[in-house]
VEXLUMBA-653487 format. One record per residue (C-alpha): y, z, x; residue in one letter. Coordinates in Angstrom, 3 decimals. Each point is the difference from the previous one (the first is absolute). Example, Ala and Ser with C-alpha at 12.3 -4.5 7.8 and 13.67 -1.06 7.14 Angstrom:
Y / Z / X / keza
-4.500 / 7.800 / 12.300 / A
3.440 / -0.660 / 1.370 / S
***
This chain:
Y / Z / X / keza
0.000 / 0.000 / 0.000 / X
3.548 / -1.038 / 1.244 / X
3.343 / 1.962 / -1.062 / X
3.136 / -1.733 / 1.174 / X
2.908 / 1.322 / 0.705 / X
2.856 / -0.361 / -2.401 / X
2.501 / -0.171 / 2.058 / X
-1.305 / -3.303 / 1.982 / X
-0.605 / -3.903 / -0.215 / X
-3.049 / -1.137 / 0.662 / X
0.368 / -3.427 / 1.071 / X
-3.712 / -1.188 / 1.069 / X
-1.650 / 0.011 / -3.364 / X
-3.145 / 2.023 / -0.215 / X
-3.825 / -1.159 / -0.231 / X
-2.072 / 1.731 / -2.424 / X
-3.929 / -0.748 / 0.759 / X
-1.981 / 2.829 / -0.980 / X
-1.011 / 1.705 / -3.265 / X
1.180 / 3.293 / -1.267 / X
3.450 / 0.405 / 1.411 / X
3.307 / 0.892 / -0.800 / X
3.227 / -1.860 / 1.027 / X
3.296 / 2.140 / -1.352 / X
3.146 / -1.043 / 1.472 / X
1.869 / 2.773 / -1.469 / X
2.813 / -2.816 / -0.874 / X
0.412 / -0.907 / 3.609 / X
0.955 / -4.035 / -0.209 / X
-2.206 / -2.402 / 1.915 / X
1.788 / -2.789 / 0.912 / X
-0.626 / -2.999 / 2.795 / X
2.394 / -0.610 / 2.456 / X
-0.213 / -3.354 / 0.324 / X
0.138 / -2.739 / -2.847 / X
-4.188 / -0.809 / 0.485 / X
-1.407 / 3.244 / -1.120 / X
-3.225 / -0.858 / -1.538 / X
-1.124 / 3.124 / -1.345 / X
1.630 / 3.207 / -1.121 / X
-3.494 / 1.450 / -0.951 / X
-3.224 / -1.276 / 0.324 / X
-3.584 / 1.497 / -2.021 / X
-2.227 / -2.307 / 2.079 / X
-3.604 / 0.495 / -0.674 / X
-2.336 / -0.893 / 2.686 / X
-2.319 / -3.011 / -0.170 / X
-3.907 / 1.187 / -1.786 / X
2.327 / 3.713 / -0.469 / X
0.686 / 1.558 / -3.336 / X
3.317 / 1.788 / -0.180 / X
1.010 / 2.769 / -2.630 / X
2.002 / 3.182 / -0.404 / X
3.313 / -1.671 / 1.589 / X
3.514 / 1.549 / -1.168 / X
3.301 / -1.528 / 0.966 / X
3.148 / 1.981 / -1.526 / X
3.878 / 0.504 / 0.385 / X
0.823 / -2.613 / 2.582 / X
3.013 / -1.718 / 0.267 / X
-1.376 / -3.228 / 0.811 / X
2.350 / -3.626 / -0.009 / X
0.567 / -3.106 / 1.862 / X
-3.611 / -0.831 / 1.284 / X
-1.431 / -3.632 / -1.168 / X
-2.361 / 2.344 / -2.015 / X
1.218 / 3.648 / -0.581 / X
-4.040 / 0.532 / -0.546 / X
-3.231 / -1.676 / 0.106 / X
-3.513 / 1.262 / -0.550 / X
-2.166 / -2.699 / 0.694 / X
-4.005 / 0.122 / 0.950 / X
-0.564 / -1.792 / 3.460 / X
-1.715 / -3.001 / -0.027 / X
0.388 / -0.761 / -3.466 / X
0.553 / -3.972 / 0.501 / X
-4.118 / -0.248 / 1.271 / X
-1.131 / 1.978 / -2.922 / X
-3.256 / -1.244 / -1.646 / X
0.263 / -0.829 / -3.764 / X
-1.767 / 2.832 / -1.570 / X
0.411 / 2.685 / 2.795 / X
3.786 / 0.545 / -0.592 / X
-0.865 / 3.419 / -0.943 / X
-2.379 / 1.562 / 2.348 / X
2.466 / 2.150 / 1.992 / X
2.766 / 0.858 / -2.538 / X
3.098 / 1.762 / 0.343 / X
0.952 / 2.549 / -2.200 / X
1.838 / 3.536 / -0.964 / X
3.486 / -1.768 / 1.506 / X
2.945 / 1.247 / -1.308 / X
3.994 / -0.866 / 1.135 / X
2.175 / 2.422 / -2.089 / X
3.496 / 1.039 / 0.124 / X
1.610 / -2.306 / 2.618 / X
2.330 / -2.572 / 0.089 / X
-0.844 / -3.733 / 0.842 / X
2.634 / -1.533 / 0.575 / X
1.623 / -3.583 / 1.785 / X
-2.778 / -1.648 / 1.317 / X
0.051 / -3.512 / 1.073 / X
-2.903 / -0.824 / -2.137 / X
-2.206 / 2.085 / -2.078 / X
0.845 / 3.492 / -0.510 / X
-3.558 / 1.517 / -0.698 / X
-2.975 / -2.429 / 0.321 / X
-3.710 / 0.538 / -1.072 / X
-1.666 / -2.366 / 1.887 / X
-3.389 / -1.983 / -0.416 / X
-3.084 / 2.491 / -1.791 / X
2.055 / 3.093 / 0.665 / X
-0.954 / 2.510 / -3.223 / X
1.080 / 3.346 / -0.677 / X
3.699 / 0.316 / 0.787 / X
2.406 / 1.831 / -1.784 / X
3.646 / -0.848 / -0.191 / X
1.984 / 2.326 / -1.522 / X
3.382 / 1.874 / -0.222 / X
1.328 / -2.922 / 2.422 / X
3.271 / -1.567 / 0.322 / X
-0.506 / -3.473 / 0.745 / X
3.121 / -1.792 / -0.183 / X
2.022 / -2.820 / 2.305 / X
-3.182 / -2.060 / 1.275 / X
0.040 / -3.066 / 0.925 / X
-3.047 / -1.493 / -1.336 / X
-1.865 / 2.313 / -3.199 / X
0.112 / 3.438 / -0.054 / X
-3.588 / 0.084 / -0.398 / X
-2.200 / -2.217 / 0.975 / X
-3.960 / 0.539 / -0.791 / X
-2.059 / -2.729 / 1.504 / X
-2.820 / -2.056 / -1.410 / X
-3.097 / 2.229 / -0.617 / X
1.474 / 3.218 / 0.531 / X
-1.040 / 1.961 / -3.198 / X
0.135 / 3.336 / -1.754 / X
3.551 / 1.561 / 1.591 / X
2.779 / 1.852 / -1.731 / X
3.959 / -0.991 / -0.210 / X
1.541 / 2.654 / -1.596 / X
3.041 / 2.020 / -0.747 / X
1.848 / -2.088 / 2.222 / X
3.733 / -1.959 / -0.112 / X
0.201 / -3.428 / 1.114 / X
3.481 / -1.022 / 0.825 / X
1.858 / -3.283 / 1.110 / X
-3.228 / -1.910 / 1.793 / X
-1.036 / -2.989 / 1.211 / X
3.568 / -1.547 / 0.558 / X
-0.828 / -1.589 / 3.393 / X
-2.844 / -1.759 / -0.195 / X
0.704 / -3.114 / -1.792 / X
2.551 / 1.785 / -1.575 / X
3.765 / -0.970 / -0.773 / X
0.884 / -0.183 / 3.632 / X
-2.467 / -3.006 / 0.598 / X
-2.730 / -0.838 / 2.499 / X
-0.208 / -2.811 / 2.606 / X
-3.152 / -1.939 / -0.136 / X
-1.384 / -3.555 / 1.578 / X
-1.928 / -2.962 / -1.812 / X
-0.546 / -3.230 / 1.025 / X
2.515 / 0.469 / 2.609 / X
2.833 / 1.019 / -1.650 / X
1.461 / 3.054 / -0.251 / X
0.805 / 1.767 / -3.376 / X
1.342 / 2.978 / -1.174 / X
-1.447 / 2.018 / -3.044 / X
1.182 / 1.764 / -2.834 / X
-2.155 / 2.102 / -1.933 / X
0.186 / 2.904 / -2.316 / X
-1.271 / 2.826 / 2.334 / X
-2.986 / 2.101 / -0.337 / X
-1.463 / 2.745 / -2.166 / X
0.427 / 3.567 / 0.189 / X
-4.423 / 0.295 / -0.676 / X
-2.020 / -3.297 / 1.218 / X
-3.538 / 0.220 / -1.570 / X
-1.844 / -2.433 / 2.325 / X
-3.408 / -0.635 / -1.230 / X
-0.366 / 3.674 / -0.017 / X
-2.163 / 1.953 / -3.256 / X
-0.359 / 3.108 / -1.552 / X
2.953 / 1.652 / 1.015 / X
2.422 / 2.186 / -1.948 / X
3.630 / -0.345 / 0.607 / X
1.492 / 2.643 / -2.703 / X
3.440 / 1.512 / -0.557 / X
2.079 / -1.596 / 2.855 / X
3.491 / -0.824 / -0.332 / X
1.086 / -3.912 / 0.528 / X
3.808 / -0.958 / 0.745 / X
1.680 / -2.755 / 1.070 / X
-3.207 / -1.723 / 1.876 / X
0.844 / -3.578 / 1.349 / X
-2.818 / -2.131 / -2.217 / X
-1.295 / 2.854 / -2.669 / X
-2.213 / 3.387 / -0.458 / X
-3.110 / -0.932 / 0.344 / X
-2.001 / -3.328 / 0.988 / X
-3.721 / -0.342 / -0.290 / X
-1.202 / -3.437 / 1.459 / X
-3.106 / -1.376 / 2.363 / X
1.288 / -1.691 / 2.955 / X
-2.649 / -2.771 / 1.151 / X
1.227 / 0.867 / 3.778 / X
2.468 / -1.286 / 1.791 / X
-0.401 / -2.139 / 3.061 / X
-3.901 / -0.802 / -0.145 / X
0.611 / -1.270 / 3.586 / X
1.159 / 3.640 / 1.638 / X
-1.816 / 2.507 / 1.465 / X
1.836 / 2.454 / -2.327 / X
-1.904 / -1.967 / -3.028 / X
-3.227 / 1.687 / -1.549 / X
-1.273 / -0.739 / -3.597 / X
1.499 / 1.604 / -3.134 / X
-2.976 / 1.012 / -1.956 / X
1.475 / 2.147 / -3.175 / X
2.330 / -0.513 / -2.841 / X
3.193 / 2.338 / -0.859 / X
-2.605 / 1.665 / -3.140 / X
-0.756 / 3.461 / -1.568 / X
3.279 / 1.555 / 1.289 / X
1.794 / 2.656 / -2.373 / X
3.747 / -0.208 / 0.101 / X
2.060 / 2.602 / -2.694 / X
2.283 / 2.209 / -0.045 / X
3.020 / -1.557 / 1.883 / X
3.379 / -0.778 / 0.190 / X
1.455 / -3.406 / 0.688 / X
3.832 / -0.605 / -0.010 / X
1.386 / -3.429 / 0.787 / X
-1.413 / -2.198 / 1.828 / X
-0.940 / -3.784 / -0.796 / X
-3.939 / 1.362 / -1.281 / X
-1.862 / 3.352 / -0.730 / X
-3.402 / -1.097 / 0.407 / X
***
């Protein structure tokens, strides 16, 4: 178990990679201190390694391309019908503040179960708020207020991109404050929505981009089976 001191920033991001700890900041801000931060906090579990009993609370945490990330190693080489057999679980990220990152704020990655998010401030992202990735299943959004996201990426200040040799310049209406990425059976309940880029809420399958990357791997599961009552949505071009 870690306890930070309040009174410091922490500007190295911390690595979280075994089961049945406890990260409390204590409200001290982690923050990089250069503009390539990758990772505020990082739940990484090991390759053929469950991982359970993790708590992340009251940290100050902005400005990283992802403020967090739990994510299971290896995930891309998975075999279809062993997604499962080392699960994470018991994860819980309450009472901090997520704020400012370059992309998304909190992302679920790939098969990750079992996460909690709740009592969060998630607000100023530049990509969603929350992002849960295809086949990541059975986790909790709750309680939470999701302010003013997802304003950079393709968002009203535009995006340079290439085709066919020319160069082109993109607006788009921003991102979502909750992206539900081919991701089932989870329960996002009383959260508050305001003034997110694109909408509340967006529950799609992405067939996977770029089938010619090594980032690519197969999306296997559709956005199904996931309860959503209880909240609040104020402006905003959609709810859900």
């Amino acid at each position: 178990d870690s306890h930070l001191d309040p009174s410091c920033v922490y500007t190295g991001g911390f690595d979280i990679a075994t089961s049945n700890v406890t990260l409390d900041c204590r409200r001290a801000l982690v923050r990089p201190d250069t503009v390539t931060g990758r990772r505020g906090i990082e739940i990484a579990a090991p390759e053929e390694t469950a991982l359970t009993g993790v708590t992340v609370r009251s940290c100050l945490v902005e400005g990283f391309l992802n403020n967090v990330r739990v994510l299971r190693e290896g995930f891309r080489t998975f075999e279809r019908g062993a997604e499962y057999l080392h699960p994470t679980d018991a994860i819980l990220l309450e009472n901090n503040y997520f704020g400012r990152s370059r992309g998304v704020g909190v992302f679920i990655d790939a098969y990750v179960s079992g996460v909690t998010v709740r009592n969060n401030l998630i607000m100023e992202t530049g990509s969603a708020g929350i992002y849960l990735e295809t086949g990541s299943r059975r986790n909790t959004v709750q309680s939470n207020y999701l302010l003013l996201n997802g304003y950079r990426e393709n968002g009203p200040g535009g995006q340079p991109f290439s085709l066919g040799g020319l160069d082109f310049w993109f607006w788009g209406v921003g991102r979502e404050g909750i992206a539900v990425d081919g991701s089932y059976e989870n329960t996002v309940r009383d959260n508050v929505f305001a003034g997110n880029s694109a909408g509340g809420i967006f529950l799609y399958k992405n067939c996977g981009e770029f089938p010619e990357s090594p980032r690519y791997f197969e999306r296997r599961f559709p956005s199904d089976r996931n309860l959503i009552e209880g909240n609040t949505f104020w402006g905003g071009r959609n709810s859900i």
